[in-house]
C-alpha positions as CSV (number, residue, x, y, z in Angstrom):
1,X,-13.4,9.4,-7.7
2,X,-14.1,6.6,-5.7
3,X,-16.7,6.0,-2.8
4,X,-17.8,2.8,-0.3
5,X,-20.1,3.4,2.3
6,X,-18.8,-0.5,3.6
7,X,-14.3,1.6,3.7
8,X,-14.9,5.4,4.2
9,X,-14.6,6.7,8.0
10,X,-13.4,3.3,9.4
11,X,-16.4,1.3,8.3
12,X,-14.3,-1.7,6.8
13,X,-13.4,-2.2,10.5
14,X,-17.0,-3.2,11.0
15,X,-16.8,-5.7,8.2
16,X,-16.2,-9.2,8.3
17,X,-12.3,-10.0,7.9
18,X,-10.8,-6.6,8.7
19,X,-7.2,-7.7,9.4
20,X,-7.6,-8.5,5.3
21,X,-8.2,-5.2,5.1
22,X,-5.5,-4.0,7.0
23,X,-2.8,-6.1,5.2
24,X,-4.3,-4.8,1.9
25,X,-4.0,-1.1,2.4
26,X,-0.5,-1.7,3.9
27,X,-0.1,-3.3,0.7
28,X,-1.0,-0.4,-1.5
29,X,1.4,2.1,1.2
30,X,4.6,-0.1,1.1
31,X,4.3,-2.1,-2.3
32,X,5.7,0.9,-4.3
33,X,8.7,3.1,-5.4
34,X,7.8,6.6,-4.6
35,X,9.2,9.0,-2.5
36,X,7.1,11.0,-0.3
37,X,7.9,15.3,-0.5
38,X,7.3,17.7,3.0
39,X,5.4,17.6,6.5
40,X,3.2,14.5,7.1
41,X,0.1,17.0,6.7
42,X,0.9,18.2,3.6
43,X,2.5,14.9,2.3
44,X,3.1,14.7,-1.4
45,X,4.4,12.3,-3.5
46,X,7.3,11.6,-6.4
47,X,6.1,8.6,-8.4
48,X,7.4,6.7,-11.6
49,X,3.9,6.1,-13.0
50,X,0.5,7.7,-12.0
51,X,-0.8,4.0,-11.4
52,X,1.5,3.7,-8.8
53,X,0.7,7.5,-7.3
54,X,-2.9,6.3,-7.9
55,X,-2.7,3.2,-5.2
56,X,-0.6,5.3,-2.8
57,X,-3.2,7.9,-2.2
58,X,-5.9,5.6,-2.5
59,X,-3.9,4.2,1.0
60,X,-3.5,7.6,2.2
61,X,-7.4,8.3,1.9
62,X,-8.4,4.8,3.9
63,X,-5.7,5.9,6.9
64,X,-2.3,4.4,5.6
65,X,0.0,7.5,4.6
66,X,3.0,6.9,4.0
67,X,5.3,9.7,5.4
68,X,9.0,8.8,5.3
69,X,11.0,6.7,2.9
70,X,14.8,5.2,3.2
71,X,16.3,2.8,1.2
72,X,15.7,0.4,3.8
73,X,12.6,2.0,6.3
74,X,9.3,2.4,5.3
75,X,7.7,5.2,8.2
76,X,3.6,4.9,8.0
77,X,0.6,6.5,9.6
78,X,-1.7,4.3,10.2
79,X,-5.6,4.8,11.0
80,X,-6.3,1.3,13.2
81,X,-9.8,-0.3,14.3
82,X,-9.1,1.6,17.9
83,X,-9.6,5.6,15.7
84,X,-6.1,6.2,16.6
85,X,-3.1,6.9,14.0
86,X,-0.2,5.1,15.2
87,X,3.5,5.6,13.1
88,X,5.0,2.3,12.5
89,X,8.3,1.8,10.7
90,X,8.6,-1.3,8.5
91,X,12.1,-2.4,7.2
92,X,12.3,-3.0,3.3
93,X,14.7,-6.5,3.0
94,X,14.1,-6.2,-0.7
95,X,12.8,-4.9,-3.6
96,X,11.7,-6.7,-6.5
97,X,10.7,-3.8,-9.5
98,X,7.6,-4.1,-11.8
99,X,9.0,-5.2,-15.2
100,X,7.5,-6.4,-18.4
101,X,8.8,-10.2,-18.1
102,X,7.3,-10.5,-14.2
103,X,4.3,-7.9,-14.8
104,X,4.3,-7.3,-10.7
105,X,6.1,-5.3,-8.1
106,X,6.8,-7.3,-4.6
107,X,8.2,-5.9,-2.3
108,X,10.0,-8.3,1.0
109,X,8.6,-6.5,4.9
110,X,10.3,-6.6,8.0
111,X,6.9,-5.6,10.8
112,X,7.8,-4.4,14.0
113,X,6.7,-7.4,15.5
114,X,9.7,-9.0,13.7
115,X,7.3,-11.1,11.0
116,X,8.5,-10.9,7.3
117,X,6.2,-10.4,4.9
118,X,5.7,-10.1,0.7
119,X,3.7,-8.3,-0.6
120,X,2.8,-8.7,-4.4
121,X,1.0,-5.9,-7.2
122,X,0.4,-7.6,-10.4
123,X,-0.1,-5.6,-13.2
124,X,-3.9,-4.8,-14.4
125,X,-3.0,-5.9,-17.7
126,X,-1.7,-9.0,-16.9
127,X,-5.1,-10.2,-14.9
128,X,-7.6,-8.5,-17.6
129,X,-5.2,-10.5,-20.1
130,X,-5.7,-13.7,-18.2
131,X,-9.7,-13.6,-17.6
132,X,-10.0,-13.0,-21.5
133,X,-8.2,-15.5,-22.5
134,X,-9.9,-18.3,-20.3
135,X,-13.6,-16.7,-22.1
């Protein structure tokens, strides 16, 4: 299990920078392939890998649930700064699948406000890989 005093109940809103934040735990809800099973409160999810079921959850538990999949809309709740949960719906363009040549997943956003976005997971083994190597 995992706990931050500085991201549980909102708190990373209080930290410096929490726009990063934001864009990071949207991120971890919309840089993925699974498909999410029932009612938004009892939400669960198909996944490829548990990694990947792993990262989605961890989303869910800081406020970004993912609760409706298309092949081209991604449907979110989203826990904001202002305590409220507000659905937004972001169109996939494109999909770009983890693989073993790449090692990362991206995934290409359209936001409701109209701004396109990629968003990149690089594979844990590939960065422990690369900081050993440099040593």
């Amino acid at each position: 299990n995992f706990y931050d005093d500085r991201l549980m109940e909102l708190a990373w809103a209080k930290e410096p920078n929490p726009d990063h934040t934001i864009q990071f735990f949207r991120l971890l809800a919309l840089c993925n392939t699974i498909i999410p099973d029932g009612p938004p409160d009892d939400i669960r999810y198909q996944a490829e890998s548990p990694d990947e079921a792993a990262l989605v959850v961890a989303a869910k538990v800081f406020g970004f649930k993912m609760i409706k999949r298309t092949n081209t809309i991604i449907t979110l709740h989203e826990r904001l700064p202002d305590d409220k949960i507000h659905e937004t719906e972001y169109e996939v363009l494109n999909i770009l699948e983890f693989n073993s040549t790449r090692k990362r997943m991206s995934v290409i956003i359209r936001t409701p406000e109209n701004r396109i976005i990629l968003y990149c997971k690089v594979g844990w083994q590939y960065c422990t890989l690369q900081r050993v190597s440099i040593c």
